[in-house]
KOLGU-4560 file (N, C-alpha, C; in nm, 3 decimals, padded with zeros to 5 digits):
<recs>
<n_xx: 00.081 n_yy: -00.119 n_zz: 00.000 ca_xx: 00.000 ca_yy: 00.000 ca_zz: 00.000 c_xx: 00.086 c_yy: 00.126 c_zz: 00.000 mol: A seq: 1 type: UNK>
<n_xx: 00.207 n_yy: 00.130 n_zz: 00.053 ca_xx: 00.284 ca_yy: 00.244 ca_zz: 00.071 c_xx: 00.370 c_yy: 00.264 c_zz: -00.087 mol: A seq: 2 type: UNK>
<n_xx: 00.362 n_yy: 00.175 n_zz: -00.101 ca_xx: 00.462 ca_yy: 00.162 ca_zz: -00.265 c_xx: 00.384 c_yy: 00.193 c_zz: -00.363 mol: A seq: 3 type: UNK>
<n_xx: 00.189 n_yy: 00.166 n_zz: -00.328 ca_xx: 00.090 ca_yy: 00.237 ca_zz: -00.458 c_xx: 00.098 c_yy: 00.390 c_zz: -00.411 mol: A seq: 4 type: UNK>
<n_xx: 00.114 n_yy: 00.470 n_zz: -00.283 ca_xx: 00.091 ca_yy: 00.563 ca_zz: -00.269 c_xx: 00.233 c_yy: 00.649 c_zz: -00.318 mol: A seq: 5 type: UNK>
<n_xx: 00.367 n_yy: 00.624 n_zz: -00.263 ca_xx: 00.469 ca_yy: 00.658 ca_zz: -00.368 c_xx: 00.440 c_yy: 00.636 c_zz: -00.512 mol: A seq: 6 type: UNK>
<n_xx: 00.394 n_yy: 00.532 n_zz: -00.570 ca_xx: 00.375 ca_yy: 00.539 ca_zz: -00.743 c_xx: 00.308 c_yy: 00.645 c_zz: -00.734 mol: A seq: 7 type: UNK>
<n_xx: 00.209 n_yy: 00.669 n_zz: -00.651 ca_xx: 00.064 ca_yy: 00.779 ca_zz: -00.764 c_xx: 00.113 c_yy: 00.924 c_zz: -00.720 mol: A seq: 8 type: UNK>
<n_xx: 00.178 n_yy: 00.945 n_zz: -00.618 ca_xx: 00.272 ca_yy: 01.085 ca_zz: -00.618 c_xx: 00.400 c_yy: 01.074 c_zz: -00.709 mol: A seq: 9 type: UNK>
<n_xx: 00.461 n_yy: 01.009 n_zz: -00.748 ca_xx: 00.551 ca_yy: 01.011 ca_zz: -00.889 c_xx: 00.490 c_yy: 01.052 c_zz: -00.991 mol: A seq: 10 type: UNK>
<n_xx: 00.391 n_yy: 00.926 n_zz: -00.993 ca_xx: 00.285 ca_yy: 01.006 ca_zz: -01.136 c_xx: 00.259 c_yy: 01.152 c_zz: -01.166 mol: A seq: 11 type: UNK>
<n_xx: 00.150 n_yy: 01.149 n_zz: -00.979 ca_xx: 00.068 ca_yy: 01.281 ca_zz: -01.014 c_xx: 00.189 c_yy: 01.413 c_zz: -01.044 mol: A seq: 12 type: UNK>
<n_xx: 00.281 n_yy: 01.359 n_zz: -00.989 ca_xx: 00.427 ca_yy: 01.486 ca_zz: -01.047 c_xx: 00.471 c_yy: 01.497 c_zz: -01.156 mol: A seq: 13 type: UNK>
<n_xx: 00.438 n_yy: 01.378 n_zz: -01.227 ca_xx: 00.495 ca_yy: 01.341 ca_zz: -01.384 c_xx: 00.447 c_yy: 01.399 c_zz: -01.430 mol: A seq: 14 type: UNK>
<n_xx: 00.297 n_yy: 01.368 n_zz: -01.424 ca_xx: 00.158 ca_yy: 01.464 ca_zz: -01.423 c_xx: 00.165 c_yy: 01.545 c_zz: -01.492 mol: A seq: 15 type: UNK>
<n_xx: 00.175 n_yy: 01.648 n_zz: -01.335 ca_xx: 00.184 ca_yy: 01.798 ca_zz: -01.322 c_xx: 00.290 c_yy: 01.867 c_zz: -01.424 mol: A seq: 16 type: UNK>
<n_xx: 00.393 n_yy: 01.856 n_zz: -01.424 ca_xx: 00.542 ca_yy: 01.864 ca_zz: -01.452 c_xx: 00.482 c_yy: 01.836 c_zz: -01.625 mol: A seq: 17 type: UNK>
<n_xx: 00.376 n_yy: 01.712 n_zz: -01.703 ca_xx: 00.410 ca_yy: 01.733 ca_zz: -01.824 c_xx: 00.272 c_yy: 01.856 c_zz: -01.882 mol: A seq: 18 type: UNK>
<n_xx: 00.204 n_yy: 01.861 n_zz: -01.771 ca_xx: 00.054 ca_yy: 01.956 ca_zz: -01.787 c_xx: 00.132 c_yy: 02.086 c_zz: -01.791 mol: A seq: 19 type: UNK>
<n_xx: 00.200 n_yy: 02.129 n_zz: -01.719 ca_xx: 00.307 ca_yy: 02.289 ca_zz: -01.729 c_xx: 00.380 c_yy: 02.325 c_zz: -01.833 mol: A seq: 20 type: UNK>
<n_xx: 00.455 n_yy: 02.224 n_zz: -01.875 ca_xx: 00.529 ca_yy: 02.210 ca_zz: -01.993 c_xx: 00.386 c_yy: 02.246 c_zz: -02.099 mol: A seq: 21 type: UNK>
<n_xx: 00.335 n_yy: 02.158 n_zz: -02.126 ca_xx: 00.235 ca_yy: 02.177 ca_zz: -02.199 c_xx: 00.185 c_yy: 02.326 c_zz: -02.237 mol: A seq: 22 type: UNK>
<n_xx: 00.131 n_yy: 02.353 n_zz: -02.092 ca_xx: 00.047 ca_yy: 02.501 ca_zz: -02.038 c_xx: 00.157 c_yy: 02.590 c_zz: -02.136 mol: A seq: 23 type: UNK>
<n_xx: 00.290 n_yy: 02.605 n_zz: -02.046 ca_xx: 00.386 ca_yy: 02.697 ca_zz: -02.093 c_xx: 00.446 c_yy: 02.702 c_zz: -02.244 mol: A seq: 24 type: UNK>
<n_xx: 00.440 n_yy: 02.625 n_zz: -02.362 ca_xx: 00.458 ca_yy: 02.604 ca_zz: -02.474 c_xx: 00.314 c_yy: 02.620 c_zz: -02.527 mol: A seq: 25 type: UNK>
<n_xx: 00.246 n_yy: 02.669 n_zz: -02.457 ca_xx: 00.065 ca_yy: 02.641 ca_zz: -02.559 c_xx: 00.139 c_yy: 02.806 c_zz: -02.623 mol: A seq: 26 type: UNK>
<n_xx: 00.084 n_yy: 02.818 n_zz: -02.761 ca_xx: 00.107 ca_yy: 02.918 ca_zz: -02.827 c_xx: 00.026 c_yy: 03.067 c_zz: -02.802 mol: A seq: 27 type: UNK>
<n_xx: -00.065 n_yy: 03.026 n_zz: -02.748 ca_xx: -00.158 ca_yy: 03.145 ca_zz: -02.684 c_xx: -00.047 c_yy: 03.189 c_zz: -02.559 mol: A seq: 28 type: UNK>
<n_xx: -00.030 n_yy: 03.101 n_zz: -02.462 ca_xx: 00.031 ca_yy: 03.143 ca_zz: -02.377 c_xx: 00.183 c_yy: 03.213 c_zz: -02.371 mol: A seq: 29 type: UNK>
<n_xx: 00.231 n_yy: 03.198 n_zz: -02.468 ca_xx: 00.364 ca_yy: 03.214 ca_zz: -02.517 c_xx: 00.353 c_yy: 03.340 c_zz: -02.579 mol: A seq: 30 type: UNK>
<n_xx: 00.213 n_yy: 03.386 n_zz: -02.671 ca_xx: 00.238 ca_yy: 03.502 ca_zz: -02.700 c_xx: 00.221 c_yy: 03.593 c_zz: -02.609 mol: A seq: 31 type: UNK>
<n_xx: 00.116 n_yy: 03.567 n_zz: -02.541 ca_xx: 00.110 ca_yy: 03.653 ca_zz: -02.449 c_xx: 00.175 c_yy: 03.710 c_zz: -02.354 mol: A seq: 32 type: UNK>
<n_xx: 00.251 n_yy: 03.615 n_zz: -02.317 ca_xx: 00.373 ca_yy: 03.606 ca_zz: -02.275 c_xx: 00.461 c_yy: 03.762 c_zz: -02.274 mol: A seq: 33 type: UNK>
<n_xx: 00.491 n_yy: 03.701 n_zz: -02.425 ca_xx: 00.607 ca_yy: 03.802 ca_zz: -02.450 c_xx: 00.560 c_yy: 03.945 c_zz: -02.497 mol: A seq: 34 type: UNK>
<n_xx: 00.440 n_yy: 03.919 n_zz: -02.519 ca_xx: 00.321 ca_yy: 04.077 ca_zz: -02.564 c_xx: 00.358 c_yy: 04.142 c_zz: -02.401 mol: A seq: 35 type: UNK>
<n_xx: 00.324 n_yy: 04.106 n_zz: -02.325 ca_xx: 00.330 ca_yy: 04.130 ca_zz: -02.142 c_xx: 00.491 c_yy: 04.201 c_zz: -02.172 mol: A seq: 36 type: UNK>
<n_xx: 00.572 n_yy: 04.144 n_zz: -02.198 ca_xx: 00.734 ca_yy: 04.123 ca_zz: -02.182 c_xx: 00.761 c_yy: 04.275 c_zz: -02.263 mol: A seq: 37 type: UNK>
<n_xx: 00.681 n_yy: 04.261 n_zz: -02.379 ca_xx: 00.759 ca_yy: 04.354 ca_zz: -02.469 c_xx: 00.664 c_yy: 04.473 c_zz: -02.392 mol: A seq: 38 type: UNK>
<n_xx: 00.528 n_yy: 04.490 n_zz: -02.384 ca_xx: 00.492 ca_yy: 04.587 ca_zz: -02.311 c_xx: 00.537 c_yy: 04.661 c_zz: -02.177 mol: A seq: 39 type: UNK>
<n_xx: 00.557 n_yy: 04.567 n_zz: -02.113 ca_xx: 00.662 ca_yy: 04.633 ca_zz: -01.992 c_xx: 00.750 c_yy: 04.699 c_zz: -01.991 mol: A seq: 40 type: UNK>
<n_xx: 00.861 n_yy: 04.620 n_zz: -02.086 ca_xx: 00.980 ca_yy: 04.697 ca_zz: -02.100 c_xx: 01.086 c_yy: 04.724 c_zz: -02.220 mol: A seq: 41 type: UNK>
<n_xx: 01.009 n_yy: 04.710 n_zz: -02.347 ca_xx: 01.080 ca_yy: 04.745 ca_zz: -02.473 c_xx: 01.012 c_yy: 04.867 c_zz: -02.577 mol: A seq: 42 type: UNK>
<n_xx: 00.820 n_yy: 04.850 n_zz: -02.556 ca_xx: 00.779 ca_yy: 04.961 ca_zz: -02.592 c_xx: 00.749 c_yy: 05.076 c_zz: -02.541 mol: A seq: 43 type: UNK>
<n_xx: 00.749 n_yy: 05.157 n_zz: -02.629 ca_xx: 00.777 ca_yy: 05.328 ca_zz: -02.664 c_xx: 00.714 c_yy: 05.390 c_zz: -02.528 mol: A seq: 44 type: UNK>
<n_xx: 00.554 n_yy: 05.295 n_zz: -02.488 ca_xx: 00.456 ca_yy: 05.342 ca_zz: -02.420 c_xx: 00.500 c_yy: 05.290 c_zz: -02.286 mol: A seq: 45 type: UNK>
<n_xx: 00.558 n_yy: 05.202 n_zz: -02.268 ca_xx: 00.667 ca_yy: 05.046 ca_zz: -02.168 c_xx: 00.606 c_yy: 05.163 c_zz: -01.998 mol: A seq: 46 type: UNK>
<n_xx: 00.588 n_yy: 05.066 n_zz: -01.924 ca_xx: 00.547 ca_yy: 05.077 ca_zz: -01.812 c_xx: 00.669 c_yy: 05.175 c_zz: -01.744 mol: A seq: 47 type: UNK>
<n_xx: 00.821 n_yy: 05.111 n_zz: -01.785 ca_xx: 00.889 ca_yy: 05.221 ca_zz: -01.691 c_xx: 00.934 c_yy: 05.377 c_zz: -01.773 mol: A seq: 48 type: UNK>
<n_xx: 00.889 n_yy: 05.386 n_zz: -01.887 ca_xx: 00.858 ca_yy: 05.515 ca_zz: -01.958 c_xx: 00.777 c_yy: 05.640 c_zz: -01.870 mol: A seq: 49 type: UNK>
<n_xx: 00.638 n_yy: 05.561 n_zz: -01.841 ca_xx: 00.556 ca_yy: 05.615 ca_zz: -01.798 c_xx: 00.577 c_yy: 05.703 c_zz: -01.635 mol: A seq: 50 type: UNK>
<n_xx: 00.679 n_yy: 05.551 n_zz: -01.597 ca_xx: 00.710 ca_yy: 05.601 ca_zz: -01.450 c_xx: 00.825 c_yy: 05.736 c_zz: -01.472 mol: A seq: 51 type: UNK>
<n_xx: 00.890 n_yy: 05.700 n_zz: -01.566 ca_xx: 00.998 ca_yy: 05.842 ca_zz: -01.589 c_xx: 00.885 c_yy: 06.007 c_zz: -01.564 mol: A seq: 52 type: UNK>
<n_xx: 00.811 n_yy: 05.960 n_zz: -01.703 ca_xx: 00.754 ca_yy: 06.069 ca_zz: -01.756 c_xx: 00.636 c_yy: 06.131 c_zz: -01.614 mol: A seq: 53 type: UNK>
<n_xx: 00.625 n_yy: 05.989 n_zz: -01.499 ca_xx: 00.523 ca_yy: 06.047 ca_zz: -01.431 c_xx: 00.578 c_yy: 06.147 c_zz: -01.332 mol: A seq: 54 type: UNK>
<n_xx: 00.750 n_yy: 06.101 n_zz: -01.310 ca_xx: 00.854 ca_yy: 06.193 ca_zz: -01.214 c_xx: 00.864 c_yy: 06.278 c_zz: -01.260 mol: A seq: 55 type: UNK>
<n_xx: 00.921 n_yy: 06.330 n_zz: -01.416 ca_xx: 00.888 ca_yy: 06.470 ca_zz: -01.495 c_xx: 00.787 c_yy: 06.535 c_zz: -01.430 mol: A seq: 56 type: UNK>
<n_xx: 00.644 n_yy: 06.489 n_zz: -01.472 ca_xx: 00.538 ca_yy: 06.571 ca_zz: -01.421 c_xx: 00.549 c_yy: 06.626 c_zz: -01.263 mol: A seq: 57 type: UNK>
<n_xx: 00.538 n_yy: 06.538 n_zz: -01.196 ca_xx: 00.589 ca_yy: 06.591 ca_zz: -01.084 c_xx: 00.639 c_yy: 06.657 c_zz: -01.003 mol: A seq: 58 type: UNK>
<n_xx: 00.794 n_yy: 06.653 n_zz: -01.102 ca_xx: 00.892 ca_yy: 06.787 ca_zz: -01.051 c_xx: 00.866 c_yy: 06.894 c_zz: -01.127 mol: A seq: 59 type: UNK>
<n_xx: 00.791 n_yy: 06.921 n_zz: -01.259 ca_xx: 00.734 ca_yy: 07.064 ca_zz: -01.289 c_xx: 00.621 c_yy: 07.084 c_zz: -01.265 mol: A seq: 60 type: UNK>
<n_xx: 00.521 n_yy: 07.013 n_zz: -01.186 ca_xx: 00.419 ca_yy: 07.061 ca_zz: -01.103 c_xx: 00.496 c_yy: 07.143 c_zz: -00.982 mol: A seq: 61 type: UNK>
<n_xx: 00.586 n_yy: 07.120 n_zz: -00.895 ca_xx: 00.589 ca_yy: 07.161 ca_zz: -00.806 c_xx: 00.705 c_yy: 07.264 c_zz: -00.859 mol: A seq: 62 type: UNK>
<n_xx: 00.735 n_yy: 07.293 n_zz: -00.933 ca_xx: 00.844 ca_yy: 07.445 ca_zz: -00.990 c_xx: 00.709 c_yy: 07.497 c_zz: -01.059 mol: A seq: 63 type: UNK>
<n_xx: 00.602 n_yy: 07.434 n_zz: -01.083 ca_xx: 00.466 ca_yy: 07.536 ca_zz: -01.145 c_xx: 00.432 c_yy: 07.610 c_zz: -01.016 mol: A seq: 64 type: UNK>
<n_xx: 00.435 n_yy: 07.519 n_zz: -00.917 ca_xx: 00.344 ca_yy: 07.594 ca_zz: -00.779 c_xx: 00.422 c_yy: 07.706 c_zz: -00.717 mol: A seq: 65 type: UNK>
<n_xx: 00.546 n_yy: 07.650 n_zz: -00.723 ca_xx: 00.655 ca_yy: 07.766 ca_zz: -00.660 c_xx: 00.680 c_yy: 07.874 c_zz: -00.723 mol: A seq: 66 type: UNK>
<n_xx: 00.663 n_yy: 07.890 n_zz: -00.881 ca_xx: 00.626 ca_yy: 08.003 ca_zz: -00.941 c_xx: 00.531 c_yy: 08.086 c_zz: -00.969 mol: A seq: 67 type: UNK>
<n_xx: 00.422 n_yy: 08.005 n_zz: -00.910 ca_xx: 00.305 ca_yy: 08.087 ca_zz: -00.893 c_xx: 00.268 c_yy: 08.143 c_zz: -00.718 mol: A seq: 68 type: UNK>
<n_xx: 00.361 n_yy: 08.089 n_zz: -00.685 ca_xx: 00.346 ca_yy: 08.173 ca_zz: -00.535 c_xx: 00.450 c_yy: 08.291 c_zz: -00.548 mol: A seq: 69 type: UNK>
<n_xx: 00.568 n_yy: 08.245 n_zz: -00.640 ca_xx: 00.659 ca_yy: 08.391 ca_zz: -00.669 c_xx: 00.546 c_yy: 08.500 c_zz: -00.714 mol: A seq: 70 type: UNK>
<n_xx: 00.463 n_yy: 08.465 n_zz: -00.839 ca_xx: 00.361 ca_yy: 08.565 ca_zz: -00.898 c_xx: 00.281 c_yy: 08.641 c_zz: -00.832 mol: A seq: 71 type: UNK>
<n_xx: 00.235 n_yy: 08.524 n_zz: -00.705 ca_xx: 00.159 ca_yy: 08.609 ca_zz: -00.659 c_xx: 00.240 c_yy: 08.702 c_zz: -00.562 mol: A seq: 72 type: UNK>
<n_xx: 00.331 n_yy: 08.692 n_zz: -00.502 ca_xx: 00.390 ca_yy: 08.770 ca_zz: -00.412 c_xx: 00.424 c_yy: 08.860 c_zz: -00.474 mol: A seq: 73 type: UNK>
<n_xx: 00.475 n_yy: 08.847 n_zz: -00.603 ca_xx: 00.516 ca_yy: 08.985 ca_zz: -00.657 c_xx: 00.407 c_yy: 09.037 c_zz: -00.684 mol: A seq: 74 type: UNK>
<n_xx: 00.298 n_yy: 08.999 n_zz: -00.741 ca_xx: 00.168 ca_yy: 09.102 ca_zz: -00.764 c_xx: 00.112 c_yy: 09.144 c_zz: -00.647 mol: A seq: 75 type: UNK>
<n_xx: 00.167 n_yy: 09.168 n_zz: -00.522 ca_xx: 00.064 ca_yy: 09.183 ca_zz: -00.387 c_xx: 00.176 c_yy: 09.295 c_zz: -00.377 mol: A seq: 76 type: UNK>
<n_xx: 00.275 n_yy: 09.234 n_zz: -00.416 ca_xx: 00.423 ca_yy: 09.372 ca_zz: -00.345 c_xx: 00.401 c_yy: 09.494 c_zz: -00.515 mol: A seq: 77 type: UNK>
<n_xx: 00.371 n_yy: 09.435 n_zz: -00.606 ca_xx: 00.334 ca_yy: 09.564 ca_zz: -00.707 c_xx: 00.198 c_yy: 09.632 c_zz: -00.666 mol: A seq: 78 type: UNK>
<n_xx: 00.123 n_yy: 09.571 n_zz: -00.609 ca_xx: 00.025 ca_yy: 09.632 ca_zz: -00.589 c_xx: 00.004 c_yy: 09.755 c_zz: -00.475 mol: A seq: 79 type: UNK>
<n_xx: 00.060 n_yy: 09.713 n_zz: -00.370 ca_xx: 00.154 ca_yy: 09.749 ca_zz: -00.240 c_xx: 00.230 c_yy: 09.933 c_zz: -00.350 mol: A seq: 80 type: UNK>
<n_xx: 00.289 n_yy: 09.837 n_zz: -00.413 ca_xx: 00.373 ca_yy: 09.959 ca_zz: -00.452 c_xx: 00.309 c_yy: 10.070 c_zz: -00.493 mol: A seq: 81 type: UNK>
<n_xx: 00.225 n_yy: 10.079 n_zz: -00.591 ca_xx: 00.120 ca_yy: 10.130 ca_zz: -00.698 c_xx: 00.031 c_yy: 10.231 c_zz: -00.596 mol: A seq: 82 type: UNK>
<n_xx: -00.041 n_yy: 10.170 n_zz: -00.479 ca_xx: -00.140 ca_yy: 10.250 ca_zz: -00.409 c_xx: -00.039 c_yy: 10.283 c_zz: -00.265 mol: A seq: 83 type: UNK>
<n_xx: 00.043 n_yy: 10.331 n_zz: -00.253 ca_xx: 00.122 ca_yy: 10.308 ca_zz: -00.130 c_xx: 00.214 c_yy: 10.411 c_zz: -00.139 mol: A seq: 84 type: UNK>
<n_xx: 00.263 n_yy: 10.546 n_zz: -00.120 ca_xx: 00.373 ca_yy: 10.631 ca_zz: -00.161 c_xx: 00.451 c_yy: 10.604 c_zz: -00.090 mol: A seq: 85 type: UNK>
<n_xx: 00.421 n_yy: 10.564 n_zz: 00.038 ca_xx: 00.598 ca_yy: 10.557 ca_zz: 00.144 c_xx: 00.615 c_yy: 10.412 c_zz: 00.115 mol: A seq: 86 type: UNK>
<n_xx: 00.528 n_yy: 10.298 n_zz: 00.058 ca_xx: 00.567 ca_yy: 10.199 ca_zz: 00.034 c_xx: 00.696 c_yy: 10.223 c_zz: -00.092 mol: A seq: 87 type: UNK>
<n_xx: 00.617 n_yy: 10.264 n_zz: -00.184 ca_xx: 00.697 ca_yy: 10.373 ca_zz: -00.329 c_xx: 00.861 c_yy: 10.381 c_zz: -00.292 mol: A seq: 88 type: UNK>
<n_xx: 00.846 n_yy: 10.492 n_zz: -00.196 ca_xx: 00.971 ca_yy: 10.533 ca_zz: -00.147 c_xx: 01.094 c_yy: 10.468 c_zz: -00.065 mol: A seq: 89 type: UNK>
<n_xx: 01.019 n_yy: 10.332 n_zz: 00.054 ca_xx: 01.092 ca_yy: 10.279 ca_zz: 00.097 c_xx: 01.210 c_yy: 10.185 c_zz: -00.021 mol: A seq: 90 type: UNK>
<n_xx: 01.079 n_yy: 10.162 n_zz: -00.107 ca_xx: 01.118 ca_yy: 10.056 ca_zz: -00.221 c_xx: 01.233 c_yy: 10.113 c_zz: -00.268 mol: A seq: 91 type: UNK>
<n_xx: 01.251 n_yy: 10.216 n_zz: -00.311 ca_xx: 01.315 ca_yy: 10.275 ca_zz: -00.392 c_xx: 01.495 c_yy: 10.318 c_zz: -00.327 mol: A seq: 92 type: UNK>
<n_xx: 01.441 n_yy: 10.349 n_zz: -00.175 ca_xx: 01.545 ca_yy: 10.364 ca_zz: -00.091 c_xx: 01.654 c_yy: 10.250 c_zz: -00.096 mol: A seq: 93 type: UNK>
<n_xx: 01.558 n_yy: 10.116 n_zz: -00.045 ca_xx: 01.623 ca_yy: 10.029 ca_zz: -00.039 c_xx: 01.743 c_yy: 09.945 c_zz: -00.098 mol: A seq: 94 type: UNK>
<n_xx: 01.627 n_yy: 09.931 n_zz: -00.241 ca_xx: 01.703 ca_yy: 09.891 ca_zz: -00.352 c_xx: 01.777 c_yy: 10.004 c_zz: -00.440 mol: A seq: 95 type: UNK>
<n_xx: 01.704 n_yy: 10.059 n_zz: -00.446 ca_xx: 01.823 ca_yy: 10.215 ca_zz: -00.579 c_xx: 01.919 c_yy: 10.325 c_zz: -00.464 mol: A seq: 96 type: UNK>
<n_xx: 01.932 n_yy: 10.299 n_zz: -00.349 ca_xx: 01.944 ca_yy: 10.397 ca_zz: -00.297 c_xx: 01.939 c_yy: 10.563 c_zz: -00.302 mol: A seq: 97 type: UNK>
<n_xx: 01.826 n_yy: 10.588 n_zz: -00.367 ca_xx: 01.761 ca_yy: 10.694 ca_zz: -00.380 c_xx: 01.710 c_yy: 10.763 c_zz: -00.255 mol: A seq: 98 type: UNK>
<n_xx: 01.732 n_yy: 10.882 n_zz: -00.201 ca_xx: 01.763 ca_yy: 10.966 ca_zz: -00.115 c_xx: 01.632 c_yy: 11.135 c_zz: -00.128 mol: A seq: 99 type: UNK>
<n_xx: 01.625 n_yy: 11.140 n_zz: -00.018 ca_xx: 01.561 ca_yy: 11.312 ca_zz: -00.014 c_xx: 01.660 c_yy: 11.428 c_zz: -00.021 mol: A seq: 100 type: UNK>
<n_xx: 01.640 n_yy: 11.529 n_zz: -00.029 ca_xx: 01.738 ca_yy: 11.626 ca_zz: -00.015 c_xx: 01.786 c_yy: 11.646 c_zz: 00.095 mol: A seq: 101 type: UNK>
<n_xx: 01.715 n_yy: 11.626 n_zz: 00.241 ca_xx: 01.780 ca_yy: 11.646 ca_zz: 00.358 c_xx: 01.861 c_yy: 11.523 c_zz: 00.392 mol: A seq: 102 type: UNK>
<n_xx: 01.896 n_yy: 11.437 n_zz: 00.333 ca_xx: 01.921 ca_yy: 11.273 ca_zz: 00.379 c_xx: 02.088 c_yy: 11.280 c_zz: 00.345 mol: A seq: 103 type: UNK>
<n_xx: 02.101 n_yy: 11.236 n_zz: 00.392 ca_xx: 02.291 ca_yy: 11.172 ca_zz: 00.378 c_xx: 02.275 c_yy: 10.957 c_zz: 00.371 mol: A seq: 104 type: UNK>
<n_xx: 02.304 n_yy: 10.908 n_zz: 00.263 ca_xx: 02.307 ca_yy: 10.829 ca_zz: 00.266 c_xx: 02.444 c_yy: 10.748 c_zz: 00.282 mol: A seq: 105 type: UNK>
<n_xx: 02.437 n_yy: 10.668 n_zz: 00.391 ca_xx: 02.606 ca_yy: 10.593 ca_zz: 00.429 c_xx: 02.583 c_yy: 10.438 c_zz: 00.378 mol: A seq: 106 type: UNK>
<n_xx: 02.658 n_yy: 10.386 n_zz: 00.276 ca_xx: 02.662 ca_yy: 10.251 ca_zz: 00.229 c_xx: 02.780 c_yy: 10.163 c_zz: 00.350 mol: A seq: 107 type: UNK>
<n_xx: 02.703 n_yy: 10.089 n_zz: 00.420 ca_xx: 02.842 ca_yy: 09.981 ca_zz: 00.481 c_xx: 02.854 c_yy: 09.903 c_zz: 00.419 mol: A seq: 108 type: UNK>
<n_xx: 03.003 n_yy: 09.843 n_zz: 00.387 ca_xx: 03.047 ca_yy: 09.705 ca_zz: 00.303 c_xx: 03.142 c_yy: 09.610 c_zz: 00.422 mol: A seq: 109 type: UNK>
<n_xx: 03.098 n_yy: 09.513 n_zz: 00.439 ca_xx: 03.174 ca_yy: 09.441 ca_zz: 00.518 c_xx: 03.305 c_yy: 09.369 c_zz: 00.416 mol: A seq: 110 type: UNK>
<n_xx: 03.406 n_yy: 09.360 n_zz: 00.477 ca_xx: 03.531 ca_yy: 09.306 ca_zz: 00.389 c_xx: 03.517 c_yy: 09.190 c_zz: 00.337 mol: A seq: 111 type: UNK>
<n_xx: 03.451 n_yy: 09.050 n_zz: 00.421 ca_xx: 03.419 ca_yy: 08.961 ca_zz: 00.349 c_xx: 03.352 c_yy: 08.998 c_zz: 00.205 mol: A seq: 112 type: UNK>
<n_xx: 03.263 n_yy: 09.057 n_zz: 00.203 ca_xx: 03.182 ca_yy: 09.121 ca_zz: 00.094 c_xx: 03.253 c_yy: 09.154 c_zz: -00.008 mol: A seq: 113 type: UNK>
<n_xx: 03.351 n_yy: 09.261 n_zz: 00.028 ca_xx: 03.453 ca_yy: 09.330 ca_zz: -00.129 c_xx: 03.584 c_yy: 09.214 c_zz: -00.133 mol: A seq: 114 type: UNK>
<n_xx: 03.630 n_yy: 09.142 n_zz: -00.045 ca_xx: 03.715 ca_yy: 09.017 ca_zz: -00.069 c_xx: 03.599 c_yy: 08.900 c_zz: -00.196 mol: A seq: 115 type: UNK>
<n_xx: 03.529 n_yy: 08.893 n_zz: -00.134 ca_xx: 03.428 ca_yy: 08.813 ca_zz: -00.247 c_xx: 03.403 c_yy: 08.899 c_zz: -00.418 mol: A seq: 116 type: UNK>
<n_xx: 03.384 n_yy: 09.019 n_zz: -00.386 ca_xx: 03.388 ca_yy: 09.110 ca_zz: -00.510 c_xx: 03.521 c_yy: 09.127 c_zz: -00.581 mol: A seq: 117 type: UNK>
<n_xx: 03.599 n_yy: 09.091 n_zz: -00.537 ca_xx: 03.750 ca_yy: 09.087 ca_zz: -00.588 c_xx: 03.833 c_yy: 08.936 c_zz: -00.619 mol: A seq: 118 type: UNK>
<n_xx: 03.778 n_yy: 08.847 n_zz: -00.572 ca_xx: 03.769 ca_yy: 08.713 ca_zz: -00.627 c_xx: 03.690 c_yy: 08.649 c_zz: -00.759 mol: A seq: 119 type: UNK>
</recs>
C-alpha cells in the first residue's frame, strides 16, 4: 500500500510537470507572454517610460506651484507699490538707494563682501 501511494505521487508529479510544460509552450500562452514582456519593457509606451515621464510631471508641477506663489507675491508687493507712496519710497530707498534732499546716505560694506567682489 505504501509503494501504490509513492507510485501515484511520482505520477501525479509526472503529471503535473508534463501539464506545465504543456500550459507553458501552448502558443496562446507564449504570446502573451512576450506581448506582457515587450509591453513592460521594450515599448515606446513600456510601463517604466511612464514612470519616468510620471517623475517629470511631478517635478514641474511643483516648480509650477513655486512660481506661482513667486507671482503672486510679486503682484501683492506691485500692488503694495502702486497705491502706497511711502511703500513707493521705501522701495526705492532700499534697492536704488535713492535719497531726499535732507538725507545723507552711508553705504556699509563688510570686507568679506569686497574680498568676495575681488575674487
Amino acid at each position: 500500500m505504501n509503494q501504490d501511494n509513492t507510485e501515484n505521487k511520482t505520477s501525479n508529479s509526472k503529471l503535473i510537470q508534463v501539464l506545465l510544460k504543456k500550459l507553458f509552450w501552448h502558443k496562446y500562452f507564449l504570446i502573451s507572454f512576450l506581448f506582457l514582456v515587450w509591453m513592460i519593457f521594450f515599448d515606446t509606451n513600456s510601463i517604466l517610460t511612464h514612470y519616468d515621464l510620471q517623475k517629470q510631471i511631478n517635478k514641474y508641477q511643483s516648480e509650477k506651484n513655486a512660481l506661482e506663489k513667486k507671482i503672486e507675491e510679486s503682484e501683492t508687493k506691485y500692488t503694495s507699490l502702486k497705491n502706497d507712496k511711502e511703500a513707493r519710497e521705501r522701495y526705492a530707498r532700499e534697492n536704488y538707494f535713492m535719497k531726499k534732499d535732507n538725507e545723507d546716505i552711508i553705504i556699509v560694506t563688510y570686507e568679506q563682501d569686497s574680498l568676495k567682489k575681488q575674487n
